[in-house]
C-alpha positions as semicolon CSV with decimal commas, in nm:
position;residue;x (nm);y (nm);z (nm)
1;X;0,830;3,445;3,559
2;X;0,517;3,215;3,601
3;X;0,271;3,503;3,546
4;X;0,443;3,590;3,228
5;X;0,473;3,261;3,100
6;X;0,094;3,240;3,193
7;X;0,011;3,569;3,016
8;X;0,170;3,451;2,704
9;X;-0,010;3,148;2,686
10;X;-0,331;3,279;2,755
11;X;-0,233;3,576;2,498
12;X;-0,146;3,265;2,215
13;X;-0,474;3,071;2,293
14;X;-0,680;3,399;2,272
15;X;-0,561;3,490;1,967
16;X;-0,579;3,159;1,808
17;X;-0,948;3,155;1,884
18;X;-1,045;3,501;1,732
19;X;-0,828;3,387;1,408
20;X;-1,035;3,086;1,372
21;X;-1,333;3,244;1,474
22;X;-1,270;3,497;1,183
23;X;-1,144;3,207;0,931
24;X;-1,488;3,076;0,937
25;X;-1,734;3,362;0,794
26;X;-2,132;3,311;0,834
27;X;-2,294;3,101;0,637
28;X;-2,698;3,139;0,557
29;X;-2,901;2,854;0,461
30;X;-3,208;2,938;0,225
31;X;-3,382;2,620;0,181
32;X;-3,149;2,355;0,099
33;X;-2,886;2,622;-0,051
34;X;-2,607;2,783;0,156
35;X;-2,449;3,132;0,124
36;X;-2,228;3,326;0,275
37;X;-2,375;3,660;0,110
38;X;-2,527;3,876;0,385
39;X;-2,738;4,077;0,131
40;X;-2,830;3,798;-0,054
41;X;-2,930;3,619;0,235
42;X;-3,141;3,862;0,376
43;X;-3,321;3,937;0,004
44;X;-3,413;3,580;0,030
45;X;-3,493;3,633;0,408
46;X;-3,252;3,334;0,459
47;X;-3,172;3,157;0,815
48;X;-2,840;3,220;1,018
49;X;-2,670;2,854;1,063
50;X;-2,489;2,827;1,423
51;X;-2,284;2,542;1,542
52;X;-2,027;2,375;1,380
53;X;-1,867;2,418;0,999
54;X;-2,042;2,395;0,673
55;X;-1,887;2,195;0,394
56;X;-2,067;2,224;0,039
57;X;-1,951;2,035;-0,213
58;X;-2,121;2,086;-0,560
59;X;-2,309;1,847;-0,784
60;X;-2,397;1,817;-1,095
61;X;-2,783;1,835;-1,197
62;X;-2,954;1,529;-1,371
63;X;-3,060;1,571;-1,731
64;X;-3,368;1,542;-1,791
65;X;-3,414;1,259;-2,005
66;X;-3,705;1,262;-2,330
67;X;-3,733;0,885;-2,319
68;X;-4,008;0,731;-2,134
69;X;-3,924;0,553;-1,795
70;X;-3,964;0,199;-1,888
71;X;-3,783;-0,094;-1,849
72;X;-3,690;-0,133;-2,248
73;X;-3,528;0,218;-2,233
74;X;-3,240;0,091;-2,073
75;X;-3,161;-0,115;-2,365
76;X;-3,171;0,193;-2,604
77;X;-2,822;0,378;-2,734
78;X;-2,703;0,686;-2,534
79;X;-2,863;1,034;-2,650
80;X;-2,620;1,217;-2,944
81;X;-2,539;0,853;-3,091
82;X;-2,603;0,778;-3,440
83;X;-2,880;0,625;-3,570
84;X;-2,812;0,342;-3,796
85;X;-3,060;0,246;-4,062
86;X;-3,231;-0,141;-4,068
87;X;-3,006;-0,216;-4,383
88;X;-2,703;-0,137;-4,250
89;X;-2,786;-0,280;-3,872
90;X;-2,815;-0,612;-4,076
91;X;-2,530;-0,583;-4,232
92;X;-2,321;-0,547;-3,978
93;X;-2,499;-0,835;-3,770
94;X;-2,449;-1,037;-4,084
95;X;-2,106;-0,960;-4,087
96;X;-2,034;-1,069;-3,721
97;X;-2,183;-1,357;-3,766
98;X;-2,018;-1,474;-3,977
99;X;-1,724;-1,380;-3,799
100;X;-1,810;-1,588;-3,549
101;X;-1,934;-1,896;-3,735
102;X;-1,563;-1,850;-3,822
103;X;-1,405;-1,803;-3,503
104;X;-1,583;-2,136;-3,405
105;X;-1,526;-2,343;-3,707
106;X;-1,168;-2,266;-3,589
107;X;-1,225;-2,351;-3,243
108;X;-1,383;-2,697;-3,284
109;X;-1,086;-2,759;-3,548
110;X;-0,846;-2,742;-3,264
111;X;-1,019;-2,923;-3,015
112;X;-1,052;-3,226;-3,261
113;X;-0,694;-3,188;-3,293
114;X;-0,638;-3,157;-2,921
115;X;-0,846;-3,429;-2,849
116;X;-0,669;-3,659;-3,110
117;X;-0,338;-3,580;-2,931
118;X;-0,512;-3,652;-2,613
119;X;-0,611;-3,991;-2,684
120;X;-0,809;-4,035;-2,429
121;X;-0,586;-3,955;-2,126
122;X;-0,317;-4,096;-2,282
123;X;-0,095;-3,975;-2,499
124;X;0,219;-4,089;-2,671
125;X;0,485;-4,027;-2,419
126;X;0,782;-3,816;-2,566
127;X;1,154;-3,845;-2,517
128;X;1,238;-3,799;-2,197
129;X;0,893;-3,819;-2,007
130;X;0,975;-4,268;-2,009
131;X;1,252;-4,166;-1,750
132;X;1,044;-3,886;-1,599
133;X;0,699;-4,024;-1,533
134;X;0,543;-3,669;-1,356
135;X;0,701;-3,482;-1,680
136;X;0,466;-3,680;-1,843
137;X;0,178;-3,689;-1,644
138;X;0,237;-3,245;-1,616
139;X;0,199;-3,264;-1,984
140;X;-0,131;-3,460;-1,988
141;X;-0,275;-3,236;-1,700
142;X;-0,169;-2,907;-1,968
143;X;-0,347;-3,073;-2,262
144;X;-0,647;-3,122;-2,035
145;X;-0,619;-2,786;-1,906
146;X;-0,587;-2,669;-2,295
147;X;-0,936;-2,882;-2,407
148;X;-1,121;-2,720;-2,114
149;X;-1,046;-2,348;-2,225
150;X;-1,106;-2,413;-2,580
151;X;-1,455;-2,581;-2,464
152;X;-1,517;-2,260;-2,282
153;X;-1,412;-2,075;-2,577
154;X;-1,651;-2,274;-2,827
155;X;-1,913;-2,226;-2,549
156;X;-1,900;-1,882;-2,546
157;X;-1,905;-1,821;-2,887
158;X;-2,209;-2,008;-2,957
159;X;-2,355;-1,764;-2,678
160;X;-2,258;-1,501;-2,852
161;X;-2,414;-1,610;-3,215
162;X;-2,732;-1,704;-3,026
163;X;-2,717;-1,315;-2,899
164;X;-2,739;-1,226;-3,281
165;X;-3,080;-1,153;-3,445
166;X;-3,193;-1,432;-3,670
167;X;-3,065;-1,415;-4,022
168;X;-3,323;-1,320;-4,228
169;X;-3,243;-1,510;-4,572
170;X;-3,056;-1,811;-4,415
């Protein structure tokens, strides 16, 4: 019974081996390309690879690019996109600025408003905030909050109309 058991087992592992031993085909290496064509590979009088399993996984092939390599070329618009005329460029940078001269006249309305309601740290205390003192103080500490983002906002809209080209007739 233990010789058959034995004989089955070395049967099972045998086999296993010759199926993975035929799962994994030849693979030729011509250069730094890999085939597993035997007539190809000896056209190209290709080496055998031994030892372990090849895994190729294919790229893609970088386009050549007709720009020159300099530093300013990574400022330019992608290949295919559409060339816009001077006019029209100025235009459009015309039109966001004043955009965002608009966006910030907006922006420093509010915070003249917020800081009015602010008064300074302290602000008229409403209804129930006399009986609740840290109501109040929670509200101050929110309208604080409130002037700091619309400083950042003003602040980053003036970086962006600095960004702009200078207007030309202005």
């Amino acid at each position: 019974m233990k010789t058959l058991s034995a004989f089955l087992l070395a049967a099972v592992a045998f086999g296993g081996l010759t199926l993975q031993a035929a799962a994994q085909e030849r693979v030729w290496r011509c250069g730094n390309e890999y085939t597993n064509n035997a007539t190809l590979a000896q056209q190209r009088g290709c080496k055998i690879m031994e030892g372990g399993n090849v895994t190729v996984v294919q790229g893609t092939r970088p386009v050549a690019s007709a720009a020159p390599s300099s530093g300013a070329s990574a400022a330019r618009s992608p290949a295919g996109s559409p060339r816009v005329d001077s006019a029209d460029q100025r235009a459009r940078d015309g039109e966001a600025r004043s955009v965002l001269e608009s966006e910030l006249k907006k922006a420093q309305d509010r915070r003249a408003q917020l800081l009015k309601e602010y008064n300074n740290g302290e602000p008229e205390k409403q209804g129930s905030e006399s009986k609740n003192y840290q109501k109040y103080l929670d509200r101050v500490a929110e309208m604080k909050a409130e002037i700091d983002r619309n400083q950042s906002d003003i602040d980053g809209i003036q970086r962006e109309i600095g960004r702009l080209p200078a207007a030309a007739n202005r």
